[in-house]
Each structure stands twice: as C-alpha cells, then as structure tokens.
PDB file of N, CA, C, O and CB in Angstrom:
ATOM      1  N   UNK A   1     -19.048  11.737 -33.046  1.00  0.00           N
ATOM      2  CA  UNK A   1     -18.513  12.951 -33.647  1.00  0.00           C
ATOM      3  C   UNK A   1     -16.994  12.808 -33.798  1.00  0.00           C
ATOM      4  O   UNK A   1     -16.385  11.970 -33.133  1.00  0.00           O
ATOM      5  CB  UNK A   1     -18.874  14.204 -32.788  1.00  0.00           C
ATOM      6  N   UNK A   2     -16.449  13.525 -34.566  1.00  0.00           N
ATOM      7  CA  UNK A   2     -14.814  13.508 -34.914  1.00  0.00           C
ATOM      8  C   UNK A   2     -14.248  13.751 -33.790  1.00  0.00           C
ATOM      9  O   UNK A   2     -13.410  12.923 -33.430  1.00  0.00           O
ATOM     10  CB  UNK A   2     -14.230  14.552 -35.956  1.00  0.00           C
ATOM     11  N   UNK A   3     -14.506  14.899 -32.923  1.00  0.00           N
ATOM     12  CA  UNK A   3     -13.736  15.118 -31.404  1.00  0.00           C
ATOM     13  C   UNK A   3     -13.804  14.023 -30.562  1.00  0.00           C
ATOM     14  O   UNK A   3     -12.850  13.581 -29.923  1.00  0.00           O
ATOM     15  CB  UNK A   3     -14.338  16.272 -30.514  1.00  0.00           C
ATOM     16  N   UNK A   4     -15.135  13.507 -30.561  1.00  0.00           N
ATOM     17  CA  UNK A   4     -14.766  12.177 -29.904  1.00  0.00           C
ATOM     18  C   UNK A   4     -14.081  11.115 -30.621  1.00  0.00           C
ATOM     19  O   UNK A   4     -13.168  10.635 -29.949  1.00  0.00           O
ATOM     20  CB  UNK A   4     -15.889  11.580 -29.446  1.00  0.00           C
ATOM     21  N   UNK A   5     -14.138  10.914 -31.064  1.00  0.00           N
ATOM     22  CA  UNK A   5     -13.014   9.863 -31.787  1.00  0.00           C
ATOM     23  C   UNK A   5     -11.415  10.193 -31.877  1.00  0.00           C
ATOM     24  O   UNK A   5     -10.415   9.478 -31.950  1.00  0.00           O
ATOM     25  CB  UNK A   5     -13.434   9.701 -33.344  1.00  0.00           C
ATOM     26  N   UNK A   6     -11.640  11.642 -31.839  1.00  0.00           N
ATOM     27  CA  UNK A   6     -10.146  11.849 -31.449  1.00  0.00           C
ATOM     28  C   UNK A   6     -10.108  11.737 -30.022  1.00  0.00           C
ATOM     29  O   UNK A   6      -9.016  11.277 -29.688  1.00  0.00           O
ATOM     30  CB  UNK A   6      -9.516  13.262 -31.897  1.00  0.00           C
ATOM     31  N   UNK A   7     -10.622  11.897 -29.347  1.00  0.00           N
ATOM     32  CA  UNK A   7     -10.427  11.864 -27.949  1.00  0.00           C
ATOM     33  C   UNK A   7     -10.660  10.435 -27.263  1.00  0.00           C
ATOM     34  O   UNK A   7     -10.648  10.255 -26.045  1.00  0.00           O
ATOM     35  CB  UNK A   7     -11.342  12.887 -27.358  1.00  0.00           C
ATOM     36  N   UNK A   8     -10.865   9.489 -28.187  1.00  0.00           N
ATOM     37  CA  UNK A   8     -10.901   8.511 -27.202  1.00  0.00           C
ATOM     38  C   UNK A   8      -9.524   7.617 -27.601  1.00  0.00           C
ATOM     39  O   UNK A   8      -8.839   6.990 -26.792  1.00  0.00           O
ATOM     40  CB  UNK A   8     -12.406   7.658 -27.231  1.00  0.00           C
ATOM     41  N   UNK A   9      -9.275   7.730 -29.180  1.00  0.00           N
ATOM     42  CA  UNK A   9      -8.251   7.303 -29.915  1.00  0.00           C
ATOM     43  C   UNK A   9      -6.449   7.536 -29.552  1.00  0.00           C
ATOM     44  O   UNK A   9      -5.435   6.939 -29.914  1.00  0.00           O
ATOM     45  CB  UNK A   9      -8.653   7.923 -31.119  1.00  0.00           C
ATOM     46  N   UNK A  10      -6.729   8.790 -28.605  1.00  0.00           N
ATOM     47  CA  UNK A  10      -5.362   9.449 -28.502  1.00  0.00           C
ATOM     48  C   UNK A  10      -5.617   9.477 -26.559  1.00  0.00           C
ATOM     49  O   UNK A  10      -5.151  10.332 -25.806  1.00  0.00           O
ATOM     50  CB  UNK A  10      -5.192  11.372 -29.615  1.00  0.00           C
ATOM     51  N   UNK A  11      -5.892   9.095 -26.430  1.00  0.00           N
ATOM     52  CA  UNK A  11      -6.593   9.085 -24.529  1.00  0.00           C
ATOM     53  C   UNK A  11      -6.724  10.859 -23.938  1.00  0.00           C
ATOM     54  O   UNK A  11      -7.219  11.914 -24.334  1.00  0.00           O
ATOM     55  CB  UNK A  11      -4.951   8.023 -23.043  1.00  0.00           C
ATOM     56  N   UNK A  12      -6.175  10.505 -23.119  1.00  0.00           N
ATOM     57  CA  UNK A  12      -6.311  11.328 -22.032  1.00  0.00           C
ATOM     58  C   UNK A  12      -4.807  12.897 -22.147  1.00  0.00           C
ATOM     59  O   UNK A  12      -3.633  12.657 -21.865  1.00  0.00           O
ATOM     60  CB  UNK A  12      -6.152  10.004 -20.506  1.00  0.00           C
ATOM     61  N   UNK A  13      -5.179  13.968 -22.489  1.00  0.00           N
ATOM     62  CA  UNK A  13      -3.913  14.853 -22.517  1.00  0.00           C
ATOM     63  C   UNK A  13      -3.776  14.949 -21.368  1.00  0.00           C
ATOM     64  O   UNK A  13      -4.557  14.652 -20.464  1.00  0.00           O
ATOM     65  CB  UNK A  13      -3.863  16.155 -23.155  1.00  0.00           C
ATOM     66  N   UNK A  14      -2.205  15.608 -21.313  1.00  0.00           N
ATOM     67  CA  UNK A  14      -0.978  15.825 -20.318  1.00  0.00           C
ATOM     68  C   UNK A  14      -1.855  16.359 -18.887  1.00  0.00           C
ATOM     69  O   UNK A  14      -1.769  15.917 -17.742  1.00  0.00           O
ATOM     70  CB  UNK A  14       0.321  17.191 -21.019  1.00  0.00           C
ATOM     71  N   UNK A  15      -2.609  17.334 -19.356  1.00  0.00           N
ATOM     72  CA  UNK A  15      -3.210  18.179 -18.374  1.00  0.00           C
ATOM     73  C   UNK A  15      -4.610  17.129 -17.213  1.00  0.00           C
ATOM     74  O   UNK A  15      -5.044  17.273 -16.070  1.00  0.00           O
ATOM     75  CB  UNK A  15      -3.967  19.621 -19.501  1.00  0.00           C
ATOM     76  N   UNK A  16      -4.872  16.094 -18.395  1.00  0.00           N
ATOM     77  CA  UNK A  16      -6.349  15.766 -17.516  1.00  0.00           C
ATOM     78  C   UNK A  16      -5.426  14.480 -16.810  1.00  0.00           C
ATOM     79  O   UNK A  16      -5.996  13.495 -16.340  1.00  0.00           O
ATOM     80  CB  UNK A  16      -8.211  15.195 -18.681  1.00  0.00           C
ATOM     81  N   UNK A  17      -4.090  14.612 -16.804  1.00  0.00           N
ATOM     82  CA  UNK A  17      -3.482  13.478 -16.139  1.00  0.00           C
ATOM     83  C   UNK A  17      -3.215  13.737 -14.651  1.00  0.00           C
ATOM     84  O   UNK A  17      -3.279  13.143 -13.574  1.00  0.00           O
ATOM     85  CB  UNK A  17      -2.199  13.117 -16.835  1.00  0.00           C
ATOM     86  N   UNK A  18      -2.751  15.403 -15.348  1.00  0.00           N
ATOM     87  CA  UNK A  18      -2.139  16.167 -14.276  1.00  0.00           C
ATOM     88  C   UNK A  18      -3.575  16.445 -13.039  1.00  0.00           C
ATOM     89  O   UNK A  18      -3.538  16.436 -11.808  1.00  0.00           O
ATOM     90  CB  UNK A  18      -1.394  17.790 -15.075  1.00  0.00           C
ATOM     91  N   UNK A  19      -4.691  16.661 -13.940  1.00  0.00           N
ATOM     92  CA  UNK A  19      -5.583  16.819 -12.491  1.00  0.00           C
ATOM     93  C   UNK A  19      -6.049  16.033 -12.067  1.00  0.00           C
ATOM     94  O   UNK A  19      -6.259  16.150 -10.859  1.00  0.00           O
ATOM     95  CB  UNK A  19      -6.541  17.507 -12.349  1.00  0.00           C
ATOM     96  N   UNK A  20      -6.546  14.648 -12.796  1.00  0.00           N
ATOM     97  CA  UNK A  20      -6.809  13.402 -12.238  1.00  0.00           C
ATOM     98  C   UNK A  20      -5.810  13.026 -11.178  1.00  0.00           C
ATOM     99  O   UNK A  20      -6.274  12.310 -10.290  1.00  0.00           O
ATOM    100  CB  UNK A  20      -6.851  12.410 -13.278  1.00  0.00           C
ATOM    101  N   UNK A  21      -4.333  13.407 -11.058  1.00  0.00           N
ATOM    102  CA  UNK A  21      -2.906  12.589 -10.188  1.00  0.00           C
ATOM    103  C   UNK A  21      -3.485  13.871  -8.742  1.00  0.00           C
ATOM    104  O   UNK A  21      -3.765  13.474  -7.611  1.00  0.00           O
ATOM    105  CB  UNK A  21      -0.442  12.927 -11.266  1.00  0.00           C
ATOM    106  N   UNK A  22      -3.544  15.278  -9.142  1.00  0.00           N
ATOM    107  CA  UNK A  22      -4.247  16.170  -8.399  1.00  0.00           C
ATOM    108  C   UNK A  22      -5.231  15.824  -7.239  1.00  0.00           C
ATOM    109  O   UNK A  22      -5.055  15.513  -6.061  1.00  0.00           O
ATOM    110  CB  UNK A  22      -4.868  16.816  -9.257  1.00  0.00           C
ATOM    111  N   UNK A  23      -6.662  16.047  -8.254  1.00  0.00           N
ATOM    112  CA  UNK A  23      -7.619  15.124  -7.608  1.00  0.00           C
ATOM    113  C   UNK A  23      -7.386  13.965  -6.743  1.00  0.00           C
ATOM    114  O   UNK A  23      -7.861  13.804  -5.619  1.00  0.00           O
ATOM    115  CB  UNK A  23      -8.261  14.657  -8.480  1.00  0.00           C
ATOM    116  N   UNK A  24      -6.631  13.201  -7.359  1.00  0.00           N
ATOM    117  CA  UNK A  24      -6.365  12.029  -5.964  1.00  0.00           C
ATOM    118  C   UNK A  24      -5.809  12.318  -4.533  1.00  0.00           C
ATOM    119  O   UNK A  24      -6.075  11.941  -3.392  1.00  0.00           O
ATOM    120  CB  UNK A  24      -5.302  10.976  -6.369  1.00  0.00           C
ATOM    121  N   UNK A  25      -4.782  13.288  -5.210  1.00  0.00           N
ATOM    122  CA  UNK A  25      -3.712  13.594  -4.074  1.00  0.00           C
ATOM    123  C   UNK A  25      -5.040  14.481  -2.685  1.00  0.00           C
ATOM    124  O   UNK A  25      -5.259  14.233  -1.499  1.00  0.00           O
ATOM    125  CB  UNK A  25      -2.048  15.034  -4.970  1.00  0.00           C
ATOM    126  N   UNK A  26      -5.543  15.384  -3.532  1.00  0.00           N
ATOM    127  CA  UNK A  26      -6.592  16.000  -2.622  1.00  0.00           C
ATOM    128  C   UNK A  26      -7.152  15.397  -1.955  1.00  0.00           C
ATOM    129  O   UNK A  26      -7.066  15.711  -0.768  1.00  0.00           O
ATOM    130  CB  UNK A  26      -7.443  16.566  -3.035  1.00  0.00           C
ATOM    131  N   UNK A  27      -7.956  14.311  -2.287  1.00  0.00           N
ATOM    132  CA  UNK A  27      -8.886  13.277  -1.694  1.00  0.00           C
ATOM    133  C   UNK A  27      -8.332  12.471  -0.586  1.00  0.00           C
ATOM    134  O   UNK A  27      -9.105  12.276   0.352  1.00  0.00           O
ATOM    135  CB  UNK A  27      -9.323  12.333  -2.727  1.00  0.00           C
ATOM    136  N   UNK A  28      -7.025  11.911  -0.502  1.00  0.00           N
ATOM    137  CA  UNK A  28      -6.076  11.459  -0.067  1.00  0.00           C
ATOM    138  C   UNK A  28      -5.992  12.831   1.603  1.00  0.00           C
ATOM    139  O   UNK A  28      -6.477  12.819   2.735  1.00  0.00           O
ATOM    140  CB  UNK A  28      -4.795  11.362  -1.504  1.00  0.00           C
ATOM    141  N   UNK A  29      -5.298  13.589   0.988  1.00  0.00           N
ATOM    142  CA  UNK A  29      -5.354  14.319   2.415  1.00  0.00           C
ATOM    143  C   UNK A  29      -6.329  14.687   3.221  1.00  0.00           C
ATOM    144  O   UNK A  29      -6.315  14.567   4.446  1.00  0.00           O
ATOM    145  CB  UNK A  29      -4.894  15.320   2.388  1.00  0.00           C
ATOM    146  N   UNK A  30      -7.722  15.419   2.162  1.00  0.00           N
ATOM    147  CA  UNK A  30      -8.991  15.716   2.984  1.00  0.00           C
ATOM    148  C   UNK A  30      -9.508  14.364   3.931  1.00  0.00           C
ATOM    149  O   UNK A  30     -10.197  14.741   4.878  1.00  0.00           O
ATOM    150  CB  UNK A  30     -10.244  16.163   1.849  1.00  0.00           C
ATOM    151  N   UNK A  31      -9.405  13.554   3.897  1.00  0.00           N
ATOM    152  CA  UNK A  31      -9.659  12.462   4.550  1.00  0.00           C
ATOM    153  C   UNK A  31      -9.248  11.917   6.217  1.00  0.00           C
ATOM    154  O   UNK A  31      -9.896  11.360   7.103  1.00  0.00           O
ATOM    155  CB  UNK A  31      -9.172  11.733   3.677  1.00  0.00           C
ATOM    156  N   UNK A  32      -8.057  12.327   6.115  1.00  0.00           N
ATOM    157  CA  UNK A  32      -7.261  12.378   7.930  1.00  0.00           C
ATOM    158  C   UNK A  32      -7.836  13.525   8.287  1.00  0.00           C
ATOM    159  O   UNK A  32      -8.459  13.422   9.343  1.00  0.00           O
ATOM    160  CB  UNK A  32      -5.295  12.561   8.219  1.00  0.00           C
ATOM    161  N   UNK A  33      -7.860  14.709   7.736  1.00  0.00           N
ATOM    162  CA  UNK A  33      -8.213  16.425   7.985  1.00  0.00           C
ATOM    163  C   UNK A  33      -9.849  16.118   8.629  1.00  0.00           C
ATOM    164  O   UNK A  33     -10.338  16.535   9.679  1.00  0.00           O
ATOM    165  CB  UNK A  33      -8.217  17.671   6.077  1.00  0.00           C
ATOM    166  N   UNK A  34     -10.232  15.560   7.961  1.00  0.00           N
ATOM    167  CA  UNK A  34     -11.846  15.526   8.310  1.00  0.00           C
ATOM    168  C   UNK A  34     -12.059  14.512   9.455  1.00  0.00           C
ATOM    169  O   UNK A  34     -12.901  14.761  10.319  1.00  0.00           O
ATOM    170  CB  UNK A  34     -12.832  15.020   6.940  1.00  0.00           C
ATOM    171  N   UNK A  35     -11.467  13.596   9.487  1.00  0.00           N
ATOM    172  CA  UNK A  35     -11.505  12.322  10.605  1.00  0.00           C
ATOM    173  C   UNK A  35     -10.817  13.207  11.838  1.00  0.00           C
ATOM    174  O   UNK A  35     -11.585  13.072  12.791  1.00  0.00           O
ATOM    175  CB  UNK A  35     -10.406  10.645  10.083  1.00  0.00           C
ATOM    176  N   UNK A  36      -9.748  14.017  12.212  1.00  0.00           N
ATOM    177  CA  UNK A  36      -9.449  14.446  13.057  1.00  0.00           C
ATOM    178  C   UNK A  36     -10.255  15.518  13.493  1.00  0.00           C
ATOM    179  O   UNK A  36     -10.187  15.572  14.721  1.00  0.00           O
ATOM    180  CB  UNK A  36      -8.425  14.583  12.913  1.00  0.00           C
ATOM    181  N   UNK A  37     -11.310  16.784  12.827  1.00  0.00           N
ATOM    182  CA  UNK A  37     -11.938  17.444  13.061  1.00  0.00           C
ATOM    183  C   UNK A  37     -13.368  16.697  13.698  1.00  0.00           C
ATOM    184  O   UNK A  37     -14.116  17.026  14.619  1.00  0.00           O
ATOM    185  CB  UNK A  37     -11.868  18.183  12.026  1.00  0.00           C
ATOM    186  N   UNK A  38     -13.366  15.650  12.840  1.00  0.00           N
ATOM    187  CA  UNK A  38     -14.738  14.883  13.631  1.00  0.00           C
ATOM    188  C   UNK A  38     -14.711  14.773  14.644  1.00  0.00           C
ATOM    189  O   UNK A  38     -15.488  15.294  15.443  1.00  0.00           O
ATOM    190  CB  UNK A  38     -15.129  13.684  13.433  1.00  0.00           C
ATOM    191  N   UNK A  39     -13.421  13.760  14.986  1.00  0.00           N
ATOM    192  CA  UNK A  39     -12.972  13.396  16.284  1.00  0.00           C
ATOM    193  C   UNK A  39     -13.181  14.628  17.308  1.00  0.00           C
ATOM    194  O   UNK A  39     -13.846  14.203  18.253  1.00  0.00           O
ATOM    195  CB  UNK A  39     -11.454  12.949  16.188  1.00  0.00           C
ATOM    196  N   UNK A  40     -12.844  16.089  17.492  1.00  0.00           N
ATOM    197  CA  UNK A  40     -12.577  16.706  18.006  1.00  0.00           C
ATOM    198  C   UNK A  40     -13.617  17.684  17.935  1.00  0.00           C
ATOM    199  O   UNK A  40     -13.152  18.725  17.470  1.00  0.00           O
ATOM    200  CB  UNK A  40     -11.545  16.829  17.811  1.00  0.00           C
ATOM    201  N   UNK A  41     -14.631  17.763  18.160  1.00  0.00           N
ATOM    202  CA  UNK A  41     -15.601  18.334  18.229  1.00  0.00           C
ATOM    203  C   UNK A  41     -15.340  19.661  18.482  1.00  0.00           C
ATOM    204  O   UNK A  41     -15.867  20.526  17.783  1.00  0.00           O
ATOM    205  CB  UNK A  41     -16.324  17.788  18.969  1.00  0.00           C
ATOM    206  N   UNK A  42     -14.443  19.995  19.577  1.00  0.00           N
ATOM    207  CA  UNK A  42     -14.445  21.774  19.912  1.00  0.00           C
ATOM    208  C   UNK A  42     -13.686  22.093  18.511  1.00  0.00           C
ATOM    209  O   UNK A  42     -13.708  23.278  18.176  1.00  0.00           O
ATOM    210  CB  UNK A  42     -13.341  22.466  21.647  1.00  0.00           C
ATOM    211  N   UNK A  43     -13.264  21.517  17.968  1.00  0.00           N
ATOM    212  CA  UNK A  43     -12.610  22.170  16.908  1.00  0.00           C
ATOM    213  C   UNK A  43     -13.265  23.395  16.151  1.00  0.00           C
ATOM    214  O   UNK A  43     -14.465  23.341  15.881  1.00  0.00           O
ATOM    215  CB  UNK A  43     -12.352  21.185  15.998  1.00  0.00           C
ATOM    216  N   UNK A  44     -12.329  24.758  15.718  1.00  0.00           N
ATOM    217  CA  UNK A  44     -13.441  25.380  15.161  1.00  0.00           C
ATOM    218  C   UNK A  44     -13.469  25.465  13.994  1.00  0.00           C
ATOM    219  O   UNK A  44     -14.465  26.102  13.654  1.00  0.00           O
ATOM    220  CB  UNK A  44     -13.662  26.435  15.519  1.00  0.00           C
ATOM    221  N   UNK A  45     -12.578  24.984  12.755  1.00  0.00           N
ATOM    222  CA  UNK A  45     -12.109  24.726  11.284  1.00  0.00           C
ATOM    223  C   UNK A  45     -11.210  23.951  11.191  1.00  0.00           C
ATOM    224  O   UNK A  45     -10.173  23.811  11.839  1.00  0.00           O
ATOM    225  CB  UNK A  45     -11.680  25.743  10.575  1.00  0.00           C
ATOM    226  N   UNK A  46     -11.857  23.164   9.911  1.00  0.00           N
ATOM    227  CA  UNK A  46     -10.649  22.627   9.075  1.00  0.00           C
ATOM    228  C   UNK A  46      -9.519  22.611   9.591  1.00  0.00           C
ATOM    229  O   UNK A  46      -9.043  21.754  10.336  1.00  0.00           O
ATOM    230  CB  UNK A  46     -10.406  23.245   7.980  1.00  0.00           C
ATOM    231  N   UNK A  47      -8.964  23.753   9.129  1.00  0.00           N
ATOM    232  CA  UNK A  47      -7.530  24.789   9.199  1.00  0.00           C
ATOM    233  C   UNK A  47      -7.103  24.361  10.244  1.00  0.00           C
ATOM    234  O   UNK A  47      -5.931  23.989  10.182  1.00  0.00           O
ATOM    235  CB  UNK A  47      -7.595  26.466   9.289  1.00  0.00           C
ATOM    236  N   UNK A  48      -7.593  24.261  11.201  1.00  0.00           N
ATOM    237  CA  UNK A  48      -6.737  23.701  12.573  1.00  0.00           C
ATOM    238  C   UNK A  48      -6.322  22.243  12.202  1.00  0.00           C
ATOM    239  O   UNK A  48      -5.212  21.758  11.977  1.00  0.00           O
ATOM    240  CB  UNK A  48      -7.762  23.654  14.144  1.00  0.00           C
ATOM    241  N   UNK A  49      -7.600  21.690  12.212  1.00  0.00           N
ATOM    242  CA  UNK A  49      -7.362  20.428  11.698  1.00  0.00           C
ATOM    243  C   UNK A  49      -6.277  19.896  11.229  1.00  0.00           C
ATOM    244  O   UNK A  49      -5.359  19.311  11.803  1.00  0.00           O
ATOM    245  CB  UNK A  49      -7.998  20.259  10.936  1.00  0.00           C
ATOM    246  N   UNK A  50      -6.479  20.177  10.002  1.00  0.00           N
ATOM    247  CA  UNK A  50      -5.241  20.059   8.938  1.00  0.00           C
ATOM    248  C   UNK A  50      -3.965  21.077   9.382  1.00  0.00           C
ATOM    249  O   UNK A  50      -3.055  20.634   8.681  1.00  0.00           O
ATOM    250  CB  UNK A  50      -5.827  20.552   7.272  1.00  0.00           C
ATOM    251  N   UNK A  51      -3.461  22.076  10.076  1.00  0.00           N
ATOM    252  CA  UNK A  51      -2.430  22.101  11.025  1.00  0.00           C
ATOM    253  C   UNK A  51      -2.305  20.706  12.158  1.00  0.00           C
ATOM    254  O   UNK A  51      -1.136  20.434  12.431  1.00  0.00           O
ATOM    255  CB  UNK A  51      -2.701  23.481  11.791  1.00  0.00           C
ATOM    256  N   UNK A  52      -2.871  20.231  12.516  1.00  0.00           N
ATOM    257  CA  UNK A  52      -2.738  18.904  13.814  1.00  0.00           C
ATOM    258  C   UNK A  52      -2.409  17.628  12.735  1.00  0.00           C
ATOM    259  O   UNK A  52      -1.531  16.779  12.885  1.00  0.00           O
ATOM    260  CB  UNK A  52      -4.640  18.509  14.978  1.00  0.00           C
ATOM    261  N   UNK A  53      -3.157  17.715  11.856  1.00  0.00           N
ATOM    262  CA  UNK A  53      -2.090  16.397  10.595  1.00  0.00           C
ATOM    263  C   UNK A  53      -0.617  16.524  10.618  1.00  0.00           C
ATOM    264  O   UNK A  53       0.288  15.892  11.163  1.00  0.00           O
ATOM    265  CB  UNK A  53      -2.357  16.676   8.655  1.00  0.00           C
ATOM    266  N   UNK A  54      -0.695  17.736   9.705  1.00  0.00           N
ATOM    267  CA  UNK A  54       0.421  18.596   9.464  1.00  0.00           C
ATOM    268  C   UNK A  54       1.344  18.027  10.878  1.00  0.00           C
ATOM    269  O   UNK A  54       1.980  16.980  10.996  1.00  0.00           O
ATOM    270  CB  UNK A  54      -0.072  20.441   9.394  1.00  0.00           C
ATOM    271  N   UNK A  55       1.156  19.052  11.779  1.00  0.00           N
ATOM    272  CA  UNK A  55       2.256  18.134  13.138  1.00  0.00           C
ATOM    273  C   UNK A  55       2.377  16.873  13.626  1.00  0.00           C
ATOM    274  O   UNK A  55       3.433  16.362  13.998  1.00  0.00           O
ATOM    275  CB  UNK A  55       2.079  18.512  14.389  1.00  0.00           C
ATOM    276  N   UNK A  56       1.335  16.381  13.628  1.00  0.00           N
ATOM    277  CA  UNK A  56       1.199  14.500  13.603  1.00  0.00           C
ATOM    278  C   UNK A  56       2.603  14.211  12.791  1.00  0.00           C
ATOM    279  O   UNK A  56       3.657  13.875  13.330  1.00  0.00           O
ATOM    280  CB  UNK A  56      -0.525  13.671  12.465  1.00  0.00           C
ATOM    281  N   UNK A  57       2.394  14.415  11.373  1.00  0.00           N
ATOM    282  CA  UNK A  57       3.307  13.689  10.774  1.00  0.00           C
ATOM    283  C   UNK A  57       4.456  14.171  10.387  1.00  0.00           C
ATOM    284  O   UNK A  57       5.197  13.507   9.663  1.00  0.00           O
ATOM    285  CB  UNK A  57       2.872  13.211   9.900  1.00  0.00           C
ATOM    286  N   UNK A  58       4.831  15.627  10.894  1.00  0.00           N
ATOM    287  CA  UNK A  58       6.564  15.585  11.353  1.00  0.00           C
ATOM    288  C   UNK A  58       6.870  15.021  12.232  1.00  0.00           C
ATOM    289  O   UNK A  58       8.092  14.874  12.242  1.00  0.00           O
ATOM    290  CB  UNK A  58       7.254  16.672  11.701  1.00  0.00           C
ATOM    291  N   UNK A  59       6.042  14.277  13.625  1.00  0.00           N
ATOM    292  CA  UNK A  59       6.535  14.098  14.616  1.00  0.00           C
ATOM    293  C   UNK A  59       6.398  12.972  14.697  1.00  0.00           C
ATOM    294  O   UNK A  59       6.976  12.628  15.728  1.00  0.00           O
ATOM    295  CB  UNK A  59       6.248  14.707  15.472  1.00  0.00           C
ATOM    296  N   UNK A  60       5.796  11.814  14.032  1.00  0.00           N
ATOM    297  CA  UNK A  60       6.521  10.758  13.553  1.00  0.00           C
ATOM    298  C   UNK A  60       7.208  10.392  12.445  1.00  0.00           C
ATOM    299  O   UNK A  60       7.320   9.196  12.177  1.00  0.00           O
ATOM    300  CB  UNK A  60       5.981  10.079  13.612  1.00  0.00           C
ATOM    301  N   UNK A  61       7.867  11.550  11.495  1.00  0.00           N
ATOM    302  CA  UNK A  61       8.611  11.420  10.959  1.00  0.00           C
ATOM    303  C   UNK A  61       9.908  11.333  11.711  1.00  0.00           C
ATOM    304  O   UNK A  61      10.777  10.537  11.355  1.00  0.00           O
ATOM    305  CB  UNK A  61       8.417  12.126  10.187  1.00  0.00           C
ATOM    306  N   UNK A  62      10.122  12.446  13.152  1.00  0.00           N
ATOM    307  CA  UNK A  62      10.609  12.842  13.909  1.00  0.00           C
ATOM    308  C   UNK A  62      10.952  11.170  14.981  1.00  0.00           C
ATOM    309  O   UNK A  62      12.044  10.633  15.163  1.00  0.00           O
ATOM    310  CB  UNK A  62       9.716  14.123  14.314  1.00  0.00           C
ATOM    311  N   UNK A  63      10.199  10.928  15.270  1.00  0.00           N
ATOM    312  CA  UNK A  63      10.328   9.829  15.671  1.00  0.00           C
ATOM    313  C   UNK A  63      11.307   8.393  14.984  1.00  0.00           C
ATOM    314  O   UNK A  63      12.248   7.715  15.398  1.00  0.00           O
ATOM    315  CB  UNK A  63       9.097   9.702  15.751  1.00  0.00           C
ATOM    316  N   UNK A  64      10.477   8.427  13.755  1.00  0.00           N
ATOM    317  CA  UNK A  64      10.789   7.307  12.649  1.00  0.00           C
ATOM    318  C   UNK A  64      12.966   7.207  13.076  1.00  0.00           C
ATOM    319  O   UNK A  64      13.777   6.410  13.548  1.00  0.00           O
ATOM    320  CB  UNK A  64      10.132   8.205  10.388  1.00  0.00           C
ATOM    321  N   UNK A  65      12.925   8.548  12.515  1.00  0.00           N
ATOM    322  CA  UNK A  65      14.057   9.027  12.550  1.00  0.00           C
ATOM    323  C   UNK A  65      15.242   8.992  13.462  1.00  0.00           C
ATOM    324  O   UNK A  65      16.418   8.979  13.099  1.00  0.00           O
ATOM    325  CB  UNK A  65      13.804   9.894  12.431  1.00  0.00           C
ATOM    326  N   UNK A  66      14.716   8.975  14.900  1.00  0.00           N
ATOM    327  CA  UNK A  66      14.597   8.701  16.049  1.00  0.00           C
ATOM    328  C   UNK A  66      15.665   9.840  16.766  1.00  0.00           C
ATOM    329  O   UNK A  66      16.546   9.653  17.605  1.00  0.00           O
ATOM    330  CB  UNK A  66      14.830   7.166  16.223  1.00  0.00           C
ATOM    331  N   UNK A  67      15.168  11.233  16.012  1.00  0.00           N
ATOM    332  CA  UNK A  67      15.450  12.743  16.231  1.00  0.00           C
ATOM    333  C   UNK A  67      14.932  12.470  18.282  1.00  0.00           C
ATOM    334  O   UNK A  67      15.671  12.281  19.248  1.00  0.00           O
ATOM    335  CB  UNK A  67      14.052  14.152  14.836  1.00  0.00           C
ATOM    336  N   UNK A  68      13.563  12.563  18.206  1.00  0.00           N
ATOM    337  CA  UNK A  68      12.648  12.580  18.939  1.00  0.00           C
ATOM    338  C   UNK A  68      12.634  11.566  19.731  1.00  0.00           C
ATOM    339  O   UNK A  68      12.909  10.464  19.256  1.00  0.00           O
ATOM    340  CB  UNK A  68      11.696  12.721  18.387  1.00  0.00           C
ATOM    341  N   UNK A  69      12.356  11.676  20.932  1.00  0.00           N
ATOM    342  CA  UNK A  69      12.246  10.607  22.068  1.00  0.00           C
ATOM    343  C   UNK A  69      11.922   8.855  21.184  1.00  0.00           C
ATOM    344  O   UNK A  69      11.796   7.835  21.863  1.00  0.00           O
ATOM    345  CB  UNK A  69      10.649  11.219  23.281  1.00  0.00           C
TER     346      UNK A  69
END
C-alpha cells in the first residue's frame, strides 16, 4: 500500500524514536528494581524496591566521589 511505502522509504518519525530510546530506558531500570525485590522477599512493592536502587546509586555515586567514607 502507499502508507507503507511511505513508511518504510522515509523510516522511522521523530516520535517512534522518541519511544523506542523510552522503551529502552524503561527496560533498563525495571531490571535492578525487580532483581532487588526478588532478592528480598519481605519486600512489599516495587516502590520500595525501586526507592533501595534509587539509594544504592547515590551512595555510590557518593562514594565514587569520595563525599562518603
């Protein structure tokens, strides 16, 4: 069909770049979030979870930095 041919001819618009770069980025974080909730069984959501990333990695940023012990 003509839409496809325009659409394969001219690739991908601004927007399906923007959620494909999205999409990754998501996938990318859910991944530590879920490995640390596994790990931690009493956990009771996500949300915590991904707060304990979240502090993980100021505090070796914190470190890196060598703010922190």
């Amino acid at each position: 069909s003509p839409e496809e041919i325009e659409r394969v001819t001219h690739g991908a618009s601004e927007e399906d770049l923007v959620n494909s770069g999205l999409e990754e980025t998501m996938i990318g974080a859910y991944h530590p979030i879920r490995e640390v909730w596994k790990q931690r069984g009493s956990m009771e959501d996500m949300r915590t979870a991904a707060l304990i990333v979240a502090i993980d990695k100021v505090a070796l940023s914190y470190e890196q930095l060598g703010i922190f012990p």
